[in-house]
N, C-alpha and C positions, 0 to 999 in steps of 0.2 A: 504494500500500500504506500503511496506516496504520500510525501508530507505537504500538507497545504498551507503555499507560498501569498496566496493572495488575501482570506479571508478576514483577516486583520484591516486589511485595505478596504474591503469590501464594507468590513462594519464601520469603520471611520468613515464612508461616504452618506452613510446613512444618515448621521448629524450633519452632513455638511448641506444632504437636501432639506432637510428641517429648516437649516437657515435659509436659503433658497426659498423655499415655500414662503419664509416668512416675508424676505424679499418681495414676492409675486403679490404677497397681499396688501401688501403697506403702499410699494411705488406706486399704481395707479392712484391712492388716496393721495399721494404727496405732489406728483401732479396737479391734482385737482385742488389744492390748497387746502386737502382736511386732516392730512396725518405729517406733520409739523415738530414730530419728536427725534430732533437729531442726535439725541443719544442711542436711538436704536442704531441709525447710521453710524456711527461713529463706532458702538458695539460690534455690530458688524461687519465694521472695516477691519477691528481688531480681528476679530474671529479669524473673516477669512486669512488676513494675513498670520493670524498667529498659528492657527488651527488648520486652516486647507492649506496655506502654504507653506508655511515653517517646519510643521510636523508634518501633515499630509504627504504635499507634492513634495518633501526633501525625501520620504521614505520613499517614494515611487521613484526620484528621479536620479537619487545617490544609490538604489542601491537594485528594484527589481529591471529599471531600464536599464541599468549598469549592467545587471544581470544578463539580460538579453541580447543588449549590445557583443556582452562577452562572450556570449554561446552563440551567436555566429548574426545576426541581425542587425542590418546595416545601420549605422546612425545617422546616416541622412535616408533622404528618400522611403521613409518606414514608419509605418505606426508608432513606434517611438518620436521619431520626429515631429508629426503630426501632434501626438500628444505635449511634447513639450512646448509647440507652437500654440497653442491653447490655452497652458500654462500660461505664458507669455501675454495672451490678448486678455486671461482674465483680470492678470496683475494692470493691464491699461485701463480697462472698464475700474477697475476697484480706486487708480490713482484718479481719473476722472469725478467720479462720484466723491472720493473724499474732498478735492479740491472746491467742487460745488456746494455741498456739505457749509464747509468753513466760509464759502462766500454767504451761504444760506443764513449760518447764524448771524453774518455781519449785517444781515438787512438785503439783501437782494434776494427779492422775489422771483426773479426770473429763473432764478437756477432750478425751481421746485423741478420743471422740465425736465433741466438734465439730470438732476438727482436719479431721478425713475428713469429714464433711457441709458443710463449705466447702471442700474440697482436690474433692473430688468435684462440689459444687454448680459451682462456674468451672469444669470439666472438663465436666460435659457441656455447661455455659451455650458455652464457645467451640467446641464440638464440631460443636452446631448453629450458631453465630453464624457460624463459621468456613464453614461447608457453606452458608447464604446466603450472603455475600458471596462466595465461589470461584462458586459455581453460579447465582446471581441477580445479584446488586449489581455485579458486576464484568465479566462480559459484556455489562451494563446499559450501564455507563458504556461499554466499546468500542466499542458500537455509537449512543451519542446525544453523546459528548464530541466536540467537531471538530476538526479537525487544528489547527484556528490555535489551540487551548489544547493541546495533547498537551504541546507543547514547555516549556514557563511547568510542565509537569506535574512532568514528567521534571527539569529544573533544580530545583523546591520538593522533588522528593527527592535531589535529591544535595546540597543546601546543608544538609537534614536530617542524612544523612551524613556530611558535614566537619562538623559539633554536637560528635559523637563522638571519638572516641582511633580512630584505625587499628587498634588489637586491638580493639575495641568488641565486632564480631560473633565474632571468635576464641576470646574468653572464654566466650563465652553459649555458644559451639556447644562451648566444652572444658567447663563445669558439664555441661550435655544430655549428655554422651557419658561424663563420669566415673559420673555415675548411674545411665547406660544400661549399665555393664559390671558396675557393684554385682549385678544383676540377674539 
């Protein structure tokens, strides 16, 4: 039986679509000038960057697309690539929305727009990003990563984890759930 490389990833996506979600509900209100709390934004700028990108996509991209790359998968022109390209366009949507964010609370109304055209842009950007790599890229790897790498897999993410504080994931999943009862 092989040792499973991915579901650790798998379950970390799962909060990240929570926040997502919570994204999908707020922006059109923020648009519209009725949902005006930029600490959620602000929350969820941390999140993602702390939580999808620091810990998440460092563990995808230090160590099972390392992975991949290493067991013979090109690092251009590949699902690898593609995925870190995405990476890439979410971290632009996320700088976007922050920078409007902090215009927001200085008094300009106009940004309410762009707030939600970047809170929604990375909302569907990881919606699908998210849906390949569960449904492509990660049964990909289960089936061509070898057992004599699983191990070296499994170890680059728990050393990712000791990085961390022990409440690390406790916090990210009490922001997700204070926001999710606002609701």
């Amino acid at each position: 039986m092989k040792t499973d490389i991915t579901q650790t990833l798998v379950d970390e996506h799962g909060l990240i679509l929570r926040m997502v979600a919570l994204l999908e509900k707020n922006a059109p209100r923020t648009a519209e000038g009725h949902y005006l709390q930029w600490q959620f934004y602000l929350d969820g700028i941390d999140f993602i960057r702390q939580y999808a990108d620091r810990f998440h996509h460092a563990k995808e991209e230090d160590i099972l697309f390392k992975a991949l790359i290493d067991n013979g998968m090109p690092k251009e022109h590949s699902p690898v690539a593609a995925m870190l390209m995405e990476h890439d366009q979410g971290r632009s949507f996320v700088r976007a929305m922050e920078s409007a964010v902090h215009e927001a609370q200085a008094g300009l109304t106009d940004n309410y727009q762009i707030i939600a055209d970047n809170a929604l842009g990375y909302a569907v950007l990881l919606r699908d990003h998210i849906s390949k790599e569960d449904d492509i890229l990660y049964p990909l790897a289960e089936r061509v990563i070898p057992e004599t790498m699983r191990t070296g897999i499994l170890l680059g993410y728990k050393d990712a984890e000791e990085q961390v504080s022990p409440e690390f994931g406790e916090r990210y999943q009490a922001i997700v759930k204070q926001y999710e009862q606002e609701l």
